[in-house]
C-alpha positions as CSV (number, residue, x, y, z in Angstrom):
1,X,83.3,62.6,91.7
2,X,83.4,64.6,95.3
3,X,81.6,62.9,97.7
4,X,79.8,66.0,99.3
5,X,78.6,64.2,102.5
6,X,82.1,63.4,103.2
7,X,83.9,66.0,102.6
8,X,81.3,68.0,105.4
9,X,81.7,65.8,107.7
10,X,85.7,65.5,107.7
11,X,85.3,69.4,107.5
12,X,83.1,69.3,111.0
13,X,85.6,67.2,112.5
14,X,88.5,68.9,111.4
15,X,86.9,72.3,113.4
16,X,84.7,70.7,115.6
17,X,81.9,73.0,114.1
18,X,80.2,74.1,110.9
19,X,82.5,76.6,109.2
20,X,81.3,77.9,105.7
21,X,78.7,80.3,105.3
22,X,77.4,78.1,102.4
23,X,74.2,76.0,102.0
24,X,74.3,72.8,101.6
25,X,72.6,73.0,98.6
26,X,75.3,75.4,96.9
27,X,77.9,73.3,98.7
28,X,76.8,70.7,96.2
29,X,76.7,73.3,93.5
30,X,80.5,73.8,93.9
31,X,81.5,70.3,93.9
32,X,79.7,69.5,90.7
33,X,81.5,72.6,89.2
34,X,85.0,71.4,90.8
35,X,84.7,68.2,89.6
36,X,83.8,69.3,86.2
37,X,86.1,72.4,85.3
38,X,88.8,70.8,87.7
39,X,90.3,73.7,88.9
40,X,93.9,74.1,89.4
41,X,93.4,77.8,91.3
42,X,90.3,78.8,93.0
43,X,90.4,82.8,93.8
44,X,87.9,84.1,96.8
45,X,87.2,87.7,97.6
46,X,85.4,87.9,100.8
47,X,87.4,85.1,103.5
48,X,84.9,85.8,106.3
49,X,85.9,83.2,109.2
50,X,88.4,81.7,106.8
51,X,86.1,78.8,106.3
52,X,85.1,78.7,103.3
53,X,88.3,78.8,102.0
54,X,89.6,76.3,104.1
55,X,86.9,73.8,103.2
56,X,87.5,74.7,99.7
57,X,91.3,74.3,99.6
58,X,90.4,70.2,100.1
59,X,88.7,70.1,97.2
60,X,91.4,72.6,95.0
61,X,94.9,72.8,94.8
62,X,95.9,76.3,95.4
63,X,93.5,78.6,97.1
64,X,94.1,82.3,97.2
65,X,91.3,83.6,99.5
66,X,91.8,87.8,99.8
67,X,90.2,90.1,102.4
68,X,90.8,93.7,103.1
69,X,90.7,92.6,106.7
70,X,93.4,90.6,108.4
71,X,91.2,87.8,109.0
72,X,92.2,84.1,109.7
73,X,96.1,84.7,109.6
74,X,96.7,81.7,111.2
75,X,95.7,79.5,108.8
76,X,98.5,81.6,106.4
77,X,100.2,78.9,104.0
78,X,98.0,75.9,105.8
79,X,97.9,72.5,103.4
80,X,95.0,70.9,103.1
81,X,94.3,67.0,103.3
82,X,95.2,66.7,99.4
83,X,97.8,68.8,99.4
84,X,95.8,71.6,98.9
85,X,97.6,75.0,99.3
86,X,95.7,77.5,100.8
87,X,97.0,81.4,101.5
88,X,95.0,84.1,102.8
89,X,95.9,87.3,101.6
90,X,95.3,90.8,103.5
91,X,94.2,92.5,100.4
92,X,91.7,94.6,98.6
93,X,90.4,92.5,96.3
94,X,89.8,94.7,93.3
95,X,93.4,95.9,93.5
96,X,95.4,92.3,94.0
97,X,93.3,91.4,91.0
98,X,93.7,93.9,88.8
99,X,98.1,94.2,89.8
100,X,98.9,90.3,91.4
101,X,96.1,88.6,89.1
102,X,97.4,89.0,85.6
103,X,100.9,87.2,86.4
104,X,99.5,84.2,87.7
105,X,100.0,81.6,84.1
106,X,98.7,79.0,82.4
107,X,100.3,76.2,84.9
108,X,97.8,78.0,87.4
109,X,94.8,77.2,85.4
110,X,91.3,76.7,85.2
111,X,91.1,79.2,87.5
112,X,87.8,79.6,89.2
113,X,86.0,82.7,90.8
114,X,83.9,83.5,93.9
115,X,82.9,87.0,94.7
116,X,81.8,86.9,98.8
117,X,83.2,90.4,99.7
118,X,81.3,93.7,99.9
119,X,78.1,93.2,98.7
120,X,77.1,96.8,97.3
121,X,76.4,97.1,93.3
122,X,79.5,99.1,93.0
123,X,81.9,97.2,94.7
124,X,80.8,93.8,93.2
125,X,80.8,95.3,90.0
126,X,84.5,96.7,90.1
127,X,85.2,93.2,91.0
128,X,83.5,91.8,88.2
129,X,85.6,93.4,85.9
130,X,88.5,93.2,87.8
131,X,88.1,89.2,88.5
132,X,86.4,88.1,84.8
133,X,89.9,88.3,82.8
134,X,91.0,85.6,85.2
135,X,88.4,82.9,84.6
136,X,89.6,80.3,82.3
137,X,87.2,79.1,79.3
138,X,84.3,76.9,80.6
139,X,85.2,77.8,84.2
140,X,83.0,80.0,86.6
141,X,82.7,83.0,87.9
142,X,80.1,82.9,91.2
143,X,78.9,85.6,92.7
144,X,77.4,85.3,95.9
145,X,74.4,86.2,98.1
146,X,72.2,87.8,95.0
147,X,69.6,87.0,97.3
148,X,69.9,90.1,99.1
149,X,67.7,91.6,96.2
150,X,64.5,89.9,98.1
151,X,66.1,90.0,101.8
152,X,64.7,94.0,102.8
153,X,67.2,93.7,105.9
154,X,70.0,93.2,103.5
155,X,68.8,95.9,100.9
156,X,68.5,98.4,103.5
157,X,72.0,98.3,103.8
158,X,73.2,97.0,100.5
159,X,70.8,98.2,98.0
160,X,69.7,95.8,95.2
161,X,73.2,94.0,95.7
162,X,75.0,91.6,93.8
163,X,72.1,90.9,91.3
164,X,72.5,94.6,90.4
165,X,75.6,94.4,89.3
166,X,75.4,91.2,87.7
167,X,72.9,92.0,85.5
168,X,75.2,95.0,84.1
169,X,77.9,92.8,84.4
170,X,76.8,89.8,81.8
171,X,74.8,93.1,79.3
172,X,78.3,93.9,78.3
173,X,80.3,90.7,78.6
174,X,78.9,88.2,76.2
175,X,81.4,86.0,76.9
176,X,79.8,84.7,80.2
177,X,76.3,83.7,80.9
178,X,74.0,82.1,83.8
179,X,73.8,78.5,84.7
180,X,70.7,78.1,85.1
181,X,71.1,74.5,84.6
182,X,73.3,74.4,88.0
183,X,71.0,76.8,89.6
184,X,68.0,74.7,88.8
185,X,69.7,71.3,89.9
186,X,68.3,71.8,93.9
187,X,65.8,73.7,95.2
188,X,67.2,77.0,97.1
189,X,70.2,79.1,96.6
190,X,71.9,82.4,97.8
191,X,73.1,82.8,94.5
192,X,70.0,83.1,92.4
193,X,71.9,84.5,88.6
194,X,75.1,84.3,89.8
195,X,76.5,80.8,88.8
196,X,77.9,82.5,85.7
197,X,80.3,80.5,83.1
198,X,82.5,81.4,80.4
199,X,81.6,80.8,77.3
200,X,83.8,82.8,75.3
């Protein structure tokens, strides 16, 4: 079991401030699904500050977080507490999935997925399809910040967002579906329909 409260703290010592964009909330979402699938590879599309996926590569062995901006280069190749590996890759994350993606084997898996990159329907759905091959059976697929459907600062610019392409996503792929047993295990999340497992 991940002790949650730990693991921040260590994590705000380690940086001397709060890194992840993440609620606490879906913080704890993640470490009940790590510590049930027990991933051996966590992909992220979207590295922001880099934090996320450095938080995450504690809790994972091999972190590939991708970013079509050369963000956090520095912490290229860091190891984590555990041993965790942890590379960020300059990428487009459609493209690295779709060609680097399908060579990674079954020593790599579960492999787990978060979506935190452009946040447009169309983009998030090309990474949907792109990403969902890679997610082992009974692993997950996350897809963050569907919120932005009720946020009309974030809609102005995004449209209806993730959600969006979610929705379209899960219509022709019955071999995923919503956790709505994870999403109703706290109050709040950014990522209202888009704790999505395979099934199939």
């Amino acid at each position: 079991m991940i002790d949650l409260e730990r693991s921040i703290q260590e994590q705000r010592t380690r940086q001397g401030v709060w890194g992840p964009y993440k609620t606490p909330t879906d913080l704890a979402r993640y470490c009940e699904i790590l510590g049930r699938v027990k991933p051996l590879t966590l992909m992220e599309a979207g590295s922001g500050n880099g934090q996320s996926a450095r938080w995450l590569a504690q809790l994972v062995p091999h972190v590939v977080s991708l970013d079509i901006r050369n963000v956090g280069a520095h912490f290229e190749g860091e190891v984590g507490e555990e041993g965790a590996g942890l590379a960020l890759v300059h990428a487009d994350s459609v493209v690295w999935a779709l060609t680097v993606g399908p060579h990674f084997d079954e020593e790599d898996a579960p492999v787990m997925v978060s979506l935190d990159s452009d946040h447009s329907a169309d983009h998030v759905a090309q990474e949907l399809e792109a990403f969902a091959p890679l997610v082992s059976f009974g692993s997950y697929l996350v897809v963050e910040d569907t919120i932005i459907r009720w946020l009309p600062e974030y809609r102005d610019r995004f449209g209806d967002g993730p959600l969006a392409a979610v929705e379209k996503f899960l219509a022709a792929h019955p071999e995923f579906e919503q956790d709505l047993d994870i999403e109703d295990r706290w109050p709040t999340t950014q990522n209202p329909g888009g704790w999505l497992r395979r099934v199939r």
